[in-house]
C-alpha angles and dihedrals in degrees: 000000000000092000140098098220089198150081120315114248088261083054085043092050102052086047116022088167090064088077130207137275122257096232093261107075095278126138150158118268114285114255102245110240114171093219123019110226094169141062092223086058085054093050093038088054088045095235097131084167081069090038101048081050095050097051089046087060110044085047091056098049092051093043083062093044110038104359084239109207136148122050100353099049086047092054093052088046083054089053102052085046080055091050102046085042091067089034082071087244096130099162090055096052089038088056085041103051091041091062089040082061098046087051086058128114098201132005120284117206094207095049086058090046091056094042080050093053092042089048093049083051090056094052083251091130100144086057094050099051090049087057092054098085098074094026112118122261123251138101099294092049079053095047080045097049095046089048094045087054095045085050088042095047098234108152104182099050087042083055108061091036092066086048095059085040091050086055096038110104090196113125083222100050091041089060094035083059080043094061098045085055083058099053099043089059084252087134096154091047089047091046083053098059089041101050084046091056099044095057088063097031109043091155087070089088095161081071092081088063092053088052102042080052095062088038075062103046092051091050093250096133101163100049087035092062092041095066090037098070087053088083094033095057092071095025110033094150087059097118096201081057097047094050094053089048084048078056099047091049091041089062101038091040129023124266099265085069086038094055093047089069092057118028100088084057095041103092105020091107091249137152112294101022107147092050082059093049084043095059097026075076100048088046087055089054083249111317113157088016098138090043090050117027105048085072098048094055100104099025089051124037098203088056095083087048096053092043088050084056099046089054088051104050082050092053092247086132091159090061100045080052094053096053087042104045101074085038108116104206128229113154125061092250094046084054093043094047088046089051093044087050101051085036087058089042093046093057101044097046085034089232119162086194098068097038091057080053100054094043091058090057105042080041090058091051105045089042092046114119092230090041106041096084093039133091108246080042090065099032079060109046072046088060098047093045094054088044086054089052103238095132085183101069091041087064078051101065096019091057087050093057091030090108092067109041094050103129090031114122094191100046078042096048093058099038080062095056099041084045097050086042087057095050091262095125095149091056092045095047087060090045092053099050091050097067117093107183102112094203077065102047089039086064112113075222091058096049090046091054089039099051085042093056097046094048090048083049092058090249097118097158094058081058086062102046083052089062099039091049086056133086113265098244139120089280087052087050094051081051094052093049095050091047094047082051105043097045088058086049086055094035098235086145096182108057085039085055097049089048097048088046096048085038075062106061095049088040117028090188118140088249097065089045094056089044091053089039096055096034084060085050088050090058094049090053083056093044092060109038083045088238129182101238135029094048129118120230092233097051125220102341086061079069106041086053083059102045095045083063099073125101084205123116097226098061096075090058096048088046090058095043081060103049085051095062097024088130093065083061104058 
């Protein structure tokens, strides 16, 4: 993104018609030789693993005949940093450039300047900075300057320096502004800057990735692939290219189809390796997470946040919540992670502080201006809302985004919620017996909804087969005693009266005693008047038995109340 990925000026100047990069990796076709006998043919073709050897060899070869050393030597040591620069092995160059310098007689402005770029590479970017001062000036001094602000967080700077990028009329700065868009989740104003350099430079075919990159990142798949096998078409062995079509086809597919793209990439020891064994996980819905990931936290960014998702999914709220708490989001989905994360630790410590934290930033997504009319915006204002407690305006966002999320057990499972909190138990009730994940339907929350909505329905029965079909536990106790309570507000008497008395037995409280006591007189009631709900199927004697069942005083005297007037019951 900061780097001229082509030749150095002495390369430039033997062949002026072999062009430059674009700072992002981006170059002319490579003029066909059938066998490379300079270094300049290897750095024109861009395989600096040909050139690096090249250069080892030849260097071998003159230190037996002459002991070469000086400038010269100093000049072939330049060159393999070079090469193992572009090779993405930073360290190496790093190590190498450093003992060019102390070699050196005098201070060299561009040396600086490389040791600079290798140290940004590395995430050293105090120490490069520090180096800037006596780097030499020139546009790349300039891209390096404006990213090192933006990693630094100094605005101002960052500031002026866009400026300077936005007027400069330079390919390299103007994809070196293109890039910052990127990062900065400015994905239409990148695409723009793209879109503008391709039409004069249509050469520049790596372009299409970066814009397919930014079609990803704003959810747009389809367009996003399209553009995509463009370059494909004339590089289909480009890794970086393969892996982004691996993503496309992860999010319109499944994995499986995903994995099938990259597997056979994945352990050839090629560039980009670790991105492959990064996203082989994600495609396997996390297996070997905790193998792979702990050592990609600081080399891919999206690694802490898979790994937070993986704890999650896995219940370890406590560790998703140590990688998440000293990230500093910028992105929507680093926001909304972040949200989800503190929203999962709040309700399991029952912390109200955790929860406010995790509404503002759900809140700042969903009421972005990028993110209002997206999915993940609205998912999100959703997921305050719910977290605020208006249920209404949950239905609101959740019913605009309903059509995609159809078969989904998850997106089901809280629209049933949020449907049963606002009074809508029939629909609820749909929503919950569609869905079909059993780690869902085994949750104490999901039984609750579940029994509350049955009973609402006028199905009071499949309320009770929820609880007998359920452990007997506290959770199962919490069930019983909304079931035994909802069934007297609905006046379905009887199985309020099956659950009091069974409430009873577990708890022989005077409460529980009133509330058996009142639902039997319920079914009487219903007895009496023939209702349509409230009644047993075996008539009176179903109650007497009850009834019968209680160690209370006052059940022998309502038993015989009832036998006295036993005839106004049949």
């Amino acid at each position: 993104m900061i780097l001229s990925r082509g030749k150095t000026d002495s390369a430039s100047s033997r062949n002026a018609s072999g062009g430059t990069g674009s700072g992002l990796g981006v170059g002319r076709q490579a003029r066909k030789t059938p066998a490379p006998a300079s270094l300049e043919d290897f750095i024109i073709k861009r395989d600096y693993t040909g050139a690096r050897a090249f250069l080892e060899f030849a260097n071998d070869d003159e230190d037996e005949e002459e002991g070469a050393q000086g400038p010269k030597q100093s000049l072939v040591d330049q060159w393999i940093a070079f090469c193992n620069f572009h090779l993405g092995d930073y360290q190496q160059a790093l190590a190498q450039y450093k003992a060019i310098q102390q070699g050196s007689s005098s201070p060299d402005g561009k040396l600086d300047l490389n040791l600079a770029v290798c140290m940004f590479y590395l995430g050293l970017y105090e120490e490069a900075q520090q180096l800037m001062a006596n780097a030499a000036d020139n546009p790349l001094k300039q891209r390096l300057l404006f990213h090192l602000a933006h990693k630094l967080g100094s605005e101002e700077e960052w500031s002026q320096l866009q400026e300077e990028l936005q007027d400069s009329s330079s390919l390299e700065q103007q994809l070196s502004l293109a890039s910052m868009h990127y990062m900065r989740a400015h994905y239409q104003e990148a695409i723009d800057v793209y879109k503008r350099v391709l039409v004069d430079n249509k050469e520049y075919q790596a372009i299409n990735v970066y814009l397919a990159l930014c079609f990803y990142k704003l959810d747009y798949y389809d367009m996003s692939q399209e553009v995509l096998d463009v370059y494909l078409s004339q590089h289909g062995d480009s890794t970086i290219a393969i892996n982004l079509k691996a993503c496309n086809r992860f999010r319109l597919f499944n994995g499986r189809v995903a994995e099938q793209e990259i597997k056979n990439i994945a352990d050839n020891g090629t560039f980009g390796a670790d991105l492959l064994r990064h996203n082989l996980v994600v495609f396997r819905n996390g297996e070997g997470a905790l193998r792979v990931l702990p050592g990609l936290l600081n080399i891919i960014p999206e690694a802490r946040l898979n790994l937070a998702i993986y704890y999650l999914k896995q219940g370890d709220v406590q560790e998703a919540h140590a990688l998440m708490k000293e990230l500093q989001p910028t992105s929507p989905h680093e926001y909304i992670l972040k949200g989800v994360v503190h929203a999962a630790l709040g309700q399991q410590l029952g912390s109200k502080e955790h929860i406010k934290t995790a509404q503002q930033n759900l809140h700042l997504v969903g009421s972005s201006a990028t993110e209002c009319d997206t999915i993940p915006g609205r998912q999100s204002m959703a997921s305050a809302f719910f977290l605020y407690e208006q249920f209404e305006e949950v239905l609101v966002y959740m019913n605009s985004i309903r059509s995609y999320f159809v078969n989904d057990d998850v997106f089901n499972y809280n629209f049933a919620q949020a449907k049963c909190a606002t009074g809508y138990y029939k629909e609820a009730e749909e929503l919950l017996m569609q869905i079909t994940d059993m780690d869902i339907k085994n949750q104490h929350t999901y039984c609750m909804i579940l029994a509350k909505c049955h009973i609402h329905c006028g199905h009071p029965e499949l309320a009770w087969n929820v609880f007998i079909t359920r452990d007997t536990n506290a959770e199962a106790f919490i069930l019983l005693q909304l079931i035994a309570n909802e069934c007297y507000k609905c006046a379905e008497f009887w199985v309020a009266a099956k659950a009091f008395d069974m409430l009873e037995k577990l708890d022989p409280s005077p409460e529980n005693w009133e509330g058996k006591r009142g639902a039997c007189a319920g079914v009487l009631f219903a007895l009496c008047t023939k209702a349509q709900r409230g009644r047993p199927g075996g008539g009176i004697s179903e109650v007497i038995g009850i009834i019968r069942d209680s160690s209370n005083s006052q059940a022998e005297a309502m038993i015989k109340t009832i036998r006295k007037h036993i005839n106004n019951f049949k």
